[in-house]
N, C-alpha and C positions, 0 to 999 in steps of 0.2 A: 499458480503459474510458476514456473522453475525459470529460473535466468535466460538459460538455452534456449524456452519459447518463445520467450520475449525477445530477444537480439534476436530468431530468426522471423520475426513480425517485423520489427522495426529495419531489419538487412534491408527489404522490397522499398525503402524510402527516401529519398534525397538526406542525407546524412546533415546537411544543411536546415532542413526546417525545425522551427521551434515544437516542445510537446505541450501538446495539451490536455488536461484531462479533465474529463464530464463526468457526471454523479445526475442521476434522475429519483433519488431516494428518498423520499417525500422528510423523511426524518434529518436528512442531512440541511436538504435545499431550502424548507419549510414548506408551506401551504402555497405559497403565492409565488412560488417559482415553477418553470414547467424542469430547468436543467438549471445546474450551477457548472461554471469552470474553475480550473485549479493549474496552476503554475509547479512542475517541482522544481524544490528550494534547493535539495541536499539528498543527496545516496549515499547511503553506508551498510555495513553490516554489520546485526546486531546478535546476541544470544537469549533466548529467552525461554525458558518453561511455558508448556503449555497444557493447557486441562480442559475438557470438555466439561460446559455446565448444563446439563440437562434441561434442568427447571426452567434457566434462561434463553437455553436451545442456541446457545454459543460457543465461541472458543476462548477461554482467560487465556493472557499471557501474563509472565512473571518476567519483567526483564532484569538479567544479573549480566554483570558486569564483566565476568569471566567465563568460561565454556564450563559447563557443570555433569552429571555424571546424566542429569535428566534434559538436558537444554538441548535446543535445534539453534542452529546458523538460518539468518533471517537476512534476507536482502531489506533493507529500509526504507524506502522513499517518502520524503515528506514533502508535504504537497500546502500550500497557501492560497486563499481565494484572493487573493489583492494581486494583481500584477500590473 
């Protein structure tokens, strides 16, 4: 999701309410959860190399420090189950 569709989701909502976010992922939430929620802590953006891994049928990321000649510009949101 690109910035621009996110801020035109969240436009349609009282600017005032808190966010929240849900995961139904069995691997995240465990076995004995049906949802977990999650509080975000902190936004920023970050730079990071990315590669596709076959075998694992995922995406690596390399996070550096600086913008590099291979890196994407990453919106960050880091998210906590404790709130």
């Amino acid at each position: 999701m690109k910035v621009k569709d996110l801020i035109e989701k969240l436009e349609k909502f009282d600017p005032e309410l808190e966010v929240l976010i849900a995961n139904e992922d069995d691997e995240i939430i465990g076995l004995n959860n049906m949802v977990r929620f999650f509080d975000v802590s902190h936004v920023s953006s970050v730079h990071a190399e990315t590669r596709r891994n076959d075998v694992e049928r995922n995406v690596e990321f390399t996070f550096v420090g600086m913008p590099t000649k291979h890196s994407r510009e990453f919106i960050f949101i880091d998210v906590v189950s404790q709130f």
